[in-house]
CHARMM internal coordinates of N, CA and C (Angstrom, degrees):
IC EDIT
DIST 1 N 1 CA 1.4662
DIST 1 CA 1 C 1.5291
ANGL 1 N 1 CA 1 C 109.28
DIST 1 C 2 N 1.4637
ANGL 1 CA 1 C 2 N 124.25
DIHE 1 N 1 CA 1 C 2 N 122.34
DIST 2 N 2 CA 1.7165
ANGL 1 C 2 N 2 CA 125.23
DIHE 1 CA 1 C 2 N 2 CA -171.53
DIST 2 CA 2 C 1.4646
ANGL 2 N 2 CA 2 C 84.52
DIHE 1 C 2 N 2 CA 2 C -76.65
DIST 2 C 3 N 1.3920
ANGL 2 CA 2 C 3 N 84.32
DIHE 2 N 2 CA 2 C 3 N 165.58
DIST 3 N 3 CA 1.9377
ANGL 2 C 3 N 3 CA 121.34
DIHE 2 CA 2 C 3 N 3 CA -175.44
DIST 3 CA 3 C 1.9357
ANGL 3 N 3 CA 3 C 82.23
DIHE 2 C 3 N 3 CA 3 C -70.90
DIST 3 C 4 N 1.4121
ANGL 3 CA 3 C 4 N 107.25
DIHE 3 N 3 CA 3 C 4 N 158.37
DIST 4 N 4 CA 1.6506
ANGL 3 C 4 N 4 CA 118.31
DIHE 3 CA 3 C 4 N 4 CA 148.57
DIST 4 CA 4 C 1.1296
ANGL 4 N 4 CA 4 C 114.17
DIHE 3 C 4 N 4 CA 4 C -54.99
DIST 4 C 5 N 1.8251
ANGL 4 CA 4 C 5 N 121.46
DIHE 4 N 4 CA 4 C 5 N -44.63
DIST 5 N 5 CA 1.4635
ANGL 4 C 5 N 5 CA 103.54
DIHE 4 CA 4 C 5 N 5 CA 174.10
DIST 5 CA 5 C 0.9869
ANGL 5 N 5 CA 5 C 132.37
DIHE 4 C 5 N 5 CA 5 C -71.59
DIST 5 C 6 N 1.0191
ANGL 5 CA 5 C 6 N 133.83
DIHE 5 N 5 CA 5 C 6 N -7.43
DIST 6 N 6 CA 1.8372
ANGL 5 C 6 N 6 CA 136.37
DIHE 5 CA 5 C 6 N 6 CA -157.53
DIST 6 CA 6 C 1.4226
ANGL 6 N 6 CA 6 C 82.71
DIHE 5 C 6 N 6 CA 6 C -73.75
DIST 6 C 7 N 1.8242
ANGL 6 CA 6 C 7 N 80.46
DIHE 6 N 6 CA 6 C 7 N 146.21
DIST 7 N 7 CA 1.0913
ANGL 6 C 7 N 7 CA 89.72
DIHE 6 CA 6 C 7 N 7 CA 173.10
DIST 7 CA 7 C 1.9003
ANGL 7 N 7 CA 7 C 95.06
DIHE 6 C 7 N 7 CA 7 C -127.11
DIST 7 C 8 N 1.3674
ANGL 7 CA 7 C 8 N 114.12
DIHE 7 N 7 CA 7 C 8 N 169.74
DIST 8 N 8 CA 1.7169
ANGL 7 C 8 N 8 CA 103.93
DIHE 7 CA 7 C 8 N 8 CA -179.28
DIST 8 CA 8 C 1.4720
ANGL 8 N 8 CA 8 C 102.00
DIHE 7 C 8 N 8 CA 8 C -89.68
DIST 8 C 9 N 1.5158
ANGL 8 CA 8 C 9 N 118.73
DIHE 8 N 8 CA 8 C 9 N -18.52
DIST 9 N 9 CA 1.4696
ANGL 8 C 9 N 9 CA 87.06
DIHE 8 CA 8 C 9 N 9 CA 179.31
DIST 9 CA 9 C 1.8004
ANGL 9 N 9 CA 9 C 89.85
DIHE 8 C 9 N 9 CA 9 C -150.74
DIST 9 C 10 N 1.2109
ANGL 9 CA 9 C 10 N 87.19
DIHE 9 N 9 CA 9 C 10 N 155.40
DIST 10 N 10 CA 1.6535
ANGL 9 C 10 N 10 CA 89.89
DIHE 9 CA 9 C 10 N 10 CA -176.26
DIST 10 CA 10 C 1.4256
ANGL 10 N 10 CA 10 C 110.82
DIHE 9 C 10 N 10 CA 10 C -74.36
DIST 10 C 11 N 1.5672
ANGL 10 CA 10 C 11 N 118.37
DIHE 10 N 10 CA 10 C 11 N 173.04
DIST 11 N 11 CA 1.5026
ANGL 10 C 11 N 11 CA 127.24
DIHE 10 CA 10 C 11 N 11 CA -157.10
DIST 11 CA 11 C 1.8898
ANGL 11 N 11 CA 11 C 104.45
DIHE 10 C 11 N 11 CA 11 C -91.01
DIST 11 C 12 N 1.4082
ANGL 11 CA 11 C 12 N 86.29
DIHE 11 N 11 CA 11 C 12 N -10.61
DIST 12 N 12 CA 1.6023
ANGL 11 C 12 N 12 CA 78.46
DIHE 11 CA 11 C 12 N 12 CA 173.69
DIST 12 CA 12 C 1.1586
ANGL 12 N 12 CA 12 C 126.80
DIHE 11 C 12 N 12 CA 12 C -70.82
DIST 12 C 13 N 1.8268
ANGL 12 CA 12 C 13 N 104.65
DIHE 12 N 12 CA 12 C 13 N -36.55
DIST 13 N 13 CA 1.0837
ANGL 12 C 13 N 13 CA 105.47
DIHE 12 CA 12 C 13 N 13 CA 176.15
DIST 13 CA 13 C 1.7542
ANGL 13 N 13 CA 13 C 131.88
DIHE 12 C 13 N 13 CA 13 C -73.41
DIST 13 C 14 N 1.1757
ANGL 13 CA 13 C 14 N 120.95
DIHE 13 N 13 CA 13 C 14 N -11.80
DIST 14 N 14 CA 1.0012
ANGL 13 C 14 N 14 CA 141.20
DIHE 13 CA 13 C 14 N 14 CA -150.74
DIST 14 CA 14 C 2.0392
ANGL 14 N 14 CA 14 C 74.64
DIHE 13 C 14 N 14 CA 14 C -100.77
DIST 14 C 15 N 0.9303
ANGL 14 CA 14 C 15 N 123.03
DIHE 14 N 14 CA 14 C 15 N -61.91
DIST 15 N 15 CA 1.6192
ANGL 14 C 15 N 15 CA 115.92
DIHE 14 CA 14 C 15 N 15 CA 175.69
DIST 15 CA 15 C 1.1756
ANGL 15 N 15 CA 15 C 119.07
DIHE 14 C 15 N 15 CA 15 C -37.25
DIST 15 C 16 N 1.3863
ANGL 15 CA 15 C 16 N 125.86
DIHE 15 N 15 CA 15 C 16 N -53.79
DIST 16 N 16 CA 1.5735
ANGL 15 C 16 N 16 CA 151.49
DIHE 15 CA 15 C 16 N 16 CA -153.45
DIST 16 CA 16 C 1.7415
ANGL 16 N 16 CA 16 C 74.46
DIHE 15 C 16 N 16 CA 16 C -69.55
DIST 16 C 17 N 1.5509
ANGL 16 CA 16 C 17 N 105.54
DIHE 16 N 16 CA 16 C 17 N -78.41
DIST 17 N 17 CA 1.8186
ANGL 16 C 17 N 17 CA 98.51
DIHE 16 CA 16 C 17 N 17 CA -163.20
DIST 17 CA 17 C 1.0847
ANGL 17 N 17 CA 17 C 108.67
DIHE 16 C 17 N 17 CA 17 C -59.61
DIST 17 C 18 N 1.7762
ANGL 17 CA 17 C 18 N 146.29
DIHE 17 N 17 CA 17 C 18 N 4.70
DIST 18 N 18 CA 1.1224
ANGL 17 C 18 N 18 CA 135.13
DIHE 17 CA 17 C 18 N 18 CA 160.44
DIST 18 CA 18 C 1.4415
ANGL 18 N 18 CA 18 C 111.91
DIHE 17 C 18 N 18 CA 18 C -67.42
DIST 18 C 19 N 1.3235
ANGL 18 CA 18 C 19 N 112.13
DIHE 18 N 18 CA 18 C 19 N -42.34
DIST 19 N 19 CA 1.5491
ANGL 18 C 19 N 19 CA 132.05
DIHE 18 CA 18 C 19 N 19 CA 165.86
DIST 19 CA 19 C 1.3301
ANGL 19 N 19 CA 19 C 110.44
DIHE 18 C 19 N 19 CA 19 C -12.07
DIST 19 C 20 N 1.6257
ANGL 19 CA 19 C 20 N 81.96
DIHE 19 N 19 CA 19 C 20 N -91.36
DIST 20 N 20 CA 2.0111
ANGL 19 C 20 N 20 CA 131.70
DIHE 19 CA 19 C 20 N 20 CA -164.44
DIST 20 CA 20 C 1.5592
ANGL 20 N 20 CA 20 C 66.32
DIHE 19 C 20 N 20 CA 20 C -51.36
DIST 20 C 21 N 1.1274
ANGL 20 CA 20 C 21 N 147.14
DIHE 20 N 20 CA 20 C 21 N -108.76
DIST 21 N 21 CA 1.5384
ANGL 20 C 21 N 21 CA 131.29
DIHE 20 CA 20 C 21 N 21 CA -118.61
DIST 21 CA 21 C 1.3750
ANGL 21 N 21 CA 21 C 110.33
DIHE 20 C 21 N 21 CA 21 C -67.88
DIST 21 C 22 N 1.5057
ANGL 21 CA 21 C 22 N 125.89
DIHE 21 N 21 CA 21 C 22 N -28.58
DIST 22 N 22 CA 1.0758
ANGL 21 C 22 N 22 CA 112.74
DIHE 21 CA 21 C 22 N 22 CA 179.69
DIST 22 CA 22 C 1.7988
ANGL 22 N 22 CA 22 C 115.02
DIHE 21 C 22 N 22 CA 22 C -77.59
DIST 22 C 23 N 1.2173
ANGL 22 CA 22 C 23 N 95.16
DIHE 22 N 22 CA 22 C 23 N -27.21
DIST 23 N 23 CA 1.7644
ANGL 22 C 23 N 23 CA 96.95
DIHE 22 CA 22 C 23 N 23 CA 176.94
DIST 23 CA 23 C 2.1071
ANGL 23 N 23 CA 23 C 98.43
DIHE 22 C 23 N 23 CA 23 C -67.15
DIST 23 C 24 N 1.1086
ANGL 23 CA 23 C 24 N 111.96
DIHE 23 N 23 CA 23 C 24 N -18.27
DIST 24 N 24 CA 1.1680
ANGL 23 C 24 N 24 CA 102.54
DIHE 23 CA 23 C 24 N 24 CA -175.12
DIST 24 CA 24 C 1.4161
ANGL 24 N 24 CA 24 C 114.81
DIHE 23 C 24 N 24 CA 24 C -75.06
DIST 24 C 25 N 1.4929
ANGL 24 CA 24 C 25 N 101.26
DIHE 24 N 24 CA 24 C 25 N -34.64
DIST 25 N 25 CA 1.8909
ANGL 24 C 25 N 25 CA 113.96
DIHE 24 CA 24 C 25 N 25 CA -161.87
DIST 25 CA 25 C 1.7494
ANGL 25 N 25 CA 25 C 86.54
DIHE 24 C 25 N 25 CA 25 C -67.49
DIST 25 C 26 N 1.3065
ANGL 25 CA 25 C 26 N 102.94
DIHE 25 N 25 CA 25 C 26 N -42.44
DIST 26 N 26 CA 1.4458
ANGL 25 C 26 N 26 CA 114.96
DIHE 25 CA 25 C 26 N 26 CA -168.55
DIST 26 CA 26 C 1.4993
ANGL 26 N 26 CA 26 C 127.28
DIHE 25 C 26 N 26 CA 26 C -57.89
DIST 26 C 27 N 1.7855
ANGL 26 CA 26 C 27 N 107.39
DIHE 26 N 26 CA 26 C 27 N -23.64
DIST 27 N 27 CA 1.3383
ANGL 26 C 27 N 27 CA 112.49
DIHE 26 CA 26 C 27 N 27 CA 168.55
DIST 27 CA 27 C 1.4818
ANGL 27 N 27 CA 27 C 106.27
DIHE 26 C 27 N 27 CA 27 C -110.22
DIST 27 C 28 N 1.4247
ANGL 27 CA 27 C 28 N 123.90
DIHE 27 N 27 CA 27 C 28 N 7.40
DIST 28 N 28 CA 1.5326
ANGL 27 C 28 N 28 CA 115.51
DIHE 27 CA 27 C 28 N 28 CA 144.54
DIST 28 CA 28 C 1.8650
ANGL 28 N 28 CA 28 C 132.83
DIHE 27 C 28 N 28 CA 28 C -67.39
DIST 28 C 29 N 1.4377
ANGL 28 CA 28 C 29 N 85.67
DIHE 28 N 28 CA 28 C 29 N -36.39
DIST 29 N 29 CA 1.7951
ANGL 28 C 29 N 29 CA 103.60
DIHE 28 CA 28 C 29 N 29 CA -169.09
DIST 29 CA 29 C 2.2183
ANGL 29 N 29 CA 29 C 78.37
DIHE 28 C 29 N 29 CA 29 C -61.96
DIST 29 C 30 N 1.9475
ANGL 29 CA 29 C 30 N 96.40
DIHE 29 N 29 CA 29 C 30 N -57.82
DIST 30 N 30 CA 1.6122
ANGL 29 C 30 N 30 CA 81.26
DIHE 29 CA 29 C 30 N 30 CA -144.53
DIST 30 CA 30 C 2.0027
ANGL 30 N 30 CA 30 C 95.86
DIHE 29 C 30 N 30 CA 30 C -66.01
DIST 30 C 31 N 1.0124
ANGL 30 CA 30 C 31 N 128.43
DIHE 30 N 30 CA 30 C 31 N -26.98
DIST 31 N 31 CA 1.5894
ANGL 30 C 31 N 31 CA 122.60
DIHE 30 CA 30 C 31 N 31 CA 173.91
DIST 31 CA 31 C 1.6001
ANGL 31 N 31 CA 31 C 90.32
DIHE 30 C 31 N 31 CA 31 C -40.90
DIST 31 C 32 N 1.0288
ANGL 31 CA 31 C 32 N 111.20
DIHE 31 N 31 CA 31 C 32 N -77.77
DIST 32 N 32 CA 2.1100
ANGL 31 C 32 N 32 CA 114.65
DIHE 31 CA 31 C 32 N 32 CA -148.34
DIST 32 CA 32 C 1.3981
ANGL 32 N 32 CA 32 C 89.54
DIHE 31 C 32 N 32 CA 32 C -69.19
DIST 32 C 33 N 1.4827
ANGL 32 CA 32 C 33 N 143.81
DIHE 32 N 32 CA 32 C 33 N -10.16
DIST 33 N 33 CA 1.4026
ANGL 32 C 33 N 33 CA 121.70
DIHE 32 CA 32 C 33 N 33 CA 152.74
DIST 33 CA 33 C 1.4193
ANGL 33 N 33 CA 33 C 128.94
DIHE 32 C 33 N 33 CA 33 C -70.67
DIST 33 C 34 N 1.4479
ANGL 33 CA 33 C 34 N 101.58
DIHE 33 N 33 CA 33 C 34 N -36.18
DIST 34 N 34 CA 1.3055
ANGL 33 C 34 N 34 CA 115.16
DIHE 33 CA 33 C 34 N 34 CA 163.13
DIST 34 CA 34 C 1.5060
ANGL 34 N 34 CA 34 C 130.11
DIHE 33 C 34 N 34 CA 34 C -65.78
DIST 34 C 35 N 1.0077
ANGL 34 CA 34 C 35 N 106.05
DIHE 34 N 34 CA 34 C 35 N -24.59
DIST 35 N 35 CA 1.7498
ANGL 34 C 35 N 35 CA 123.83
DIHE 34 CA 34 C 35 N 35 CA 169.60
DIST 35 CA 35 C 1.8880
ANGL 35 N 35 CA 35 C 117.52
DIHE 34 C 35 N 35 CA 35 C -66.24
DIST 35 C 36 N 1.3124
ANGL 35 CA 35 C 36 N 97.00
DIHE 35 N 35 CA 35 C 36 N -56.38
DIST 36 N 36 CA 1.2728
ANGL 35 C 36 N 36 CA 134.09
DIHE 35 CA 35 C 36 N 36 CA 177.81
DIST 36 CA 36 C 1.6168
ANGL 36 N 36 CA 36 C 110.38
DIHE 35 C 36 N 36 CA 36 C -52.05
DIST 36 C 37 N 1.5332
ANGL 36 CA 36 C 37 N 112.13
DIHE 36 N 36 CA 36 C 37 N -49.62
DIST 37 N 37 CA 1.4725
ANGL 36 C 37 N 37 CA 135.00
DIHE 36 CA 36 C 37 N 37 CA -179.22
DIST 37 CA 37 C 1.6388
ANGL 37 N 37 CA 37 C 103.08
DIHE 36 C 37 N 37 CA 37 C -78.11
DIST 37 C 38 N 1.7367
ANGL 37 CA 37 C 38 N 135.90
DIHE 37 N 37 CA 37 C 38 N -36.18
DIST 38 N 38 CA 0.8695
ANGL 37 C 38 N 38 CA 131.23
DIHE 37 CA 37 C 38 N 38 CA 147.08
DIST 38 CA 38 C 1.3069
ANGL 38 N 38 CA 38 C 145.90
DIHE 37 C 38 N 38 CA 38 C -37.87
DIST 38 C 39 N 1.6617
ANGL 38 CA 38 C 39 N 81.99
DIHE 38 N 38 CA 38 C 39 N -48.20
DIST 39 N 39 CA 2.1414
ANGL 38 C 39 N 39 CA 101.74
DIHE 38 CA 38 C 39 N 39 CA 173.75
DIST 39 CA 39 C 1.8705
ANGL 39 N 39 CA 39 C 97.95
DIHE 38 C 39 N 39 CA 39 C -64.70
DIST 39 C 40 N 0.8866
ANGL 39 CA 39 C 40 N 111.00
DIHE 39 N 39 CA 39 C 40 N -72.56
DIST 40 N 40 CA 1.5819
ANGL 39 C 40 N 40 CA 133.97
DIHE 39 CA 39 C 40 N 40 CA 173.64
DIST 40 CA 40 C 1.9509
ANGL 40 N 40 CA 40 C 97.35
DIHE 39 C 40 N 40 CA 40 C -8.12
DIST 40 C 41 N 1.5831
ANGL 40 CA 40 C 41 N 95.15
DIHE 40 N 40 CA 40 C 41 N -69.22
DIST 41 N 41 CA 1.3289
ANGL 40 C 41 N 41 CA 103.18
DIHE 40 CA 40 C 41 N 41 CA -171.91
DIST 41 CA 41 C 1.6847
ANGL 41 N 41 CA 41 C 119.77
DIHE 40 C 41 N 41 CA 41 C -62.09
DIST 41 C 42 N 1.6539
ANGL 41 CA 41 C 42 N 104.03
DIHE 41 N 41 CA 41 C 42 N -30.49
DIST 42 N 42 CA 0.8940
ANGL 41 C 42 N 42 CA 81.34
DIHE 41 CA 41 C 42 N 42 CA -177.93
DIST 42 CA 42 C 1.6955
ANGL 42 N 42 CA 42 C 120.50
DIHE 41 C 42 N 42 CA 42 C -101.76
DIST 42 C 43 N 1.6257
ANGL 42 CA 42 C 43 N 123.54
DIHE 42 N 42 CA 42 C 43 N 15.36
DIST 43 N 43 CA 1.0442
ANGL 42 C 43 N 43 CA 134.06
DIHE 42 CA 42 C 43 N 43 CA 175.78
DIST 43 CA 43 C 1.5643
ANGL 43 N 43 CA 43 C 85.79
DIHE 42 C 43 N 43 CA 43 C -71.86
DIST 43 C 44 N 1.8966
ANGL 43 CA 43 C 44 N 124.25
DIHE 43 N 43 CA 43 C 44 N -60.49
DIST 44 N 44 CA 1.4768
ANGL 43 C 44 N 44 CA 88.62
DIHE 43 CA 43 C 44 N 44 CA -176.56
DIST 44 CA 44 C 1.0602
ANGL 44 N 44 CA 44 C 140.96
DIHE 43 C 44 N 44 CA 44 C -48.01
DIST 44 C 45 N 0.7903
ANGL 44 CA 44 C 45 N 114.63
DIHE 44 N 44 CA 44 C 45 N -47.55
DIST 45 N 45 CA 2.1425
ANGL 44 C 45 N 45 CA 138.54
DIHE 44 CA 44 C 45 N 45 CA 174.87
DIST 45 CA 45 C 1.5188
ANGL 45 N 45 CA 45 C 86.40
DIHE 44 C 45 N 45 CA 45 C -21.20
DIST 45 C 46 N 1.3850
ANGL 45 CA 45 C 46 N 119.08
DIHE 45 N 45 CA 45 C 46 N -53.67
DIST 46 N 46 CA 1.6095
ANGL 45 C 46 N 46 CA 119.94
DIHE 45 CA 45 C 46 N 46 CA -157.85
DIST 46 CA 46 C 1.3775
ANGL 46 N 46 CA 46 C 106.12
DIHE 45 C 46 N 46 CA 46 C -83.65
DIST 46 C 47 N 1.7781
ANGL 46 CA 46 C 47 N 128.49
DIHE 46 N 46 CA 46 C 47 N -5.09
DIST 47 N 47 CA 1.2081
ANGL 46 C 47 N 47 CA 117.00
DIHE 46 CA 46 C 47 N 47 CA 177.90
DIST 47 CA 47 C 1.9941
ANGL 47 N 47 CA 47 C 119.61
DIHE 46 C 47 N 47 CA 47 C 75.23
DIST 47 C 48 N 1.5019
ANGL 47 CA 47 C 48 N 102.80
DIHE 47 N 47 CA 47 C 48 N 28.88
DIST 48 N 48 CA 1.4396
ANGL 47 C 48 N 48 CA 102.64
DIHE 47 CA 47 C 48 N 48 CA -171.83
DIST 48 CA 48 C 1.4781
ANGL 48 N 48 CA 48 C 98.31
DIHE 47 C 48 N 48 CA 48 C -82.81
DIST 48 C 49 N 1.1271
ANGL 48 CA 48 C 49 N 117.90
DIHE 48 N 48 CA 48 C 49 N 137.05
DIST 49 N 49 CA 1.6422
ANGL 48 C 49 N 49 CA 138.73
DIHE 48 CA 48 C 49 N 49 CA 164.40
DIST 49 CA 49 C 1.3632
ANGL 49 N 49 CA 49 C 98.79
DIHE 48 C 49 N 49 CA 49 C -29.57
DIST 49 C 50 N 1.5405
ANGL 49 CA 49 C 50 N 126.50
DIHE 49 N 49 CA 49 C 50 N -77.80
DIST 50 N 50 CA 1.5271
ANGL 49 C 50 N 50 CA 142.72
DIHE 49 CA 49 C 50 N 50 CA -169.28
DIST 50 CA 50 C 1.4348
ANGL 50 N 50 CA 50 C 103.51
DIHE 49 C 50 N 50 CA 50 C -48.39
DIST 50 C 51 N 1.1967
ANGL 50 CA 50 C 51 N 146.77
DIHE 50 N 50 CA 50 C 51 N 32.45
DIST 51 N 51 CA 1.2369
ANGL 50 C 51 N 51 CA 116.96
DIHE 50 CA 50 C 51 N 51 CA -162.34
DIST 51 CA 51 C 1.1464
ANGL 51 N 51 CA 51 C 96.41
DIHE 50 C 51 N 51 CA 51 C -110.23
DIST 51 C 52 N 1.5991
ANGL 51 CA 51 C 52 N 134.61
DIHE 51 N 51 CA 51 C 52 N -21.77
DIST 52 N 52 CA 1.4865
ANGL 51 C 52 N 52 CA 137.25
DIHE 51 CA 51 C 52 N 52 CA 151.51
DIST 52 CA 52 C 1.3834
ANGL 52 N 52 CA 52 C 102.58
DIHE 51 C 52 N 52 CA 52 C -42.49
DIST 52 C 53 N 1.1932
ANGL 52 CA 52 C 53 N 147.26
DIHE 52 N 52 CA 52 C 53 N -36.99
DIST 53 N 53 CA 1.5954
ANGL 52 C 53 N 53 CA 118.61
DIHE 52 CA 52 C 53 N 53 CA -163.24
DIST 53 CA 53 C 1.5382
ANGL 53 N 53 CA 53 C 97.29
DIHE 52 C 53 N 53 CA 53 C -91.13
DIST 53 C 54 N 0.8242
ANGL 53 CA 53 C 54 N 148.01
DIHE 53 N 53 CA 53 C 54 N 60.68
DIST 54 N 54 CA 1.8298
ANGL 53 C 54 N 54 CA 157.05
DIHE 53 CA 53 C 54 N 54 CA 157.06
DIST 54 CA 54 C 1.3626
ANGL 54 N 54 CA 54 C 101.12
DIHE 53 C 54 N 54 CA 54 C -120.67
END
COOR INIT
IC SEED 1 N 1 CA 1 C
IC BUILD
């Protein structure tokens, strides 16, 4: 029979994956900015009128 305290996993870990996901959200935002900044560049390349409204 476990103690009341046990816990199954220690609090570090439970930090670490607070981490890992936020470093994750964090290299999604900067990917799809970086994606986004690609598209961008290369609509100029093509000389589109609209490229002021971005």
């Amino acid at each position: 029979m476990p103690t009341p305290n046990h816990n199954p996993r220690p609090p570090q870990a439970s930090a670490l994956r607070r981490i890992t996901d936020h470093a994750k959200i964090t290299a999604c935002i900067l990917g799809l900015t970086a994606l986004w900044t690609l598209i961008l560049l290369a609509l100029d390349w093509t000389n589109t009128p609209w490229i002021g409204l971005a």
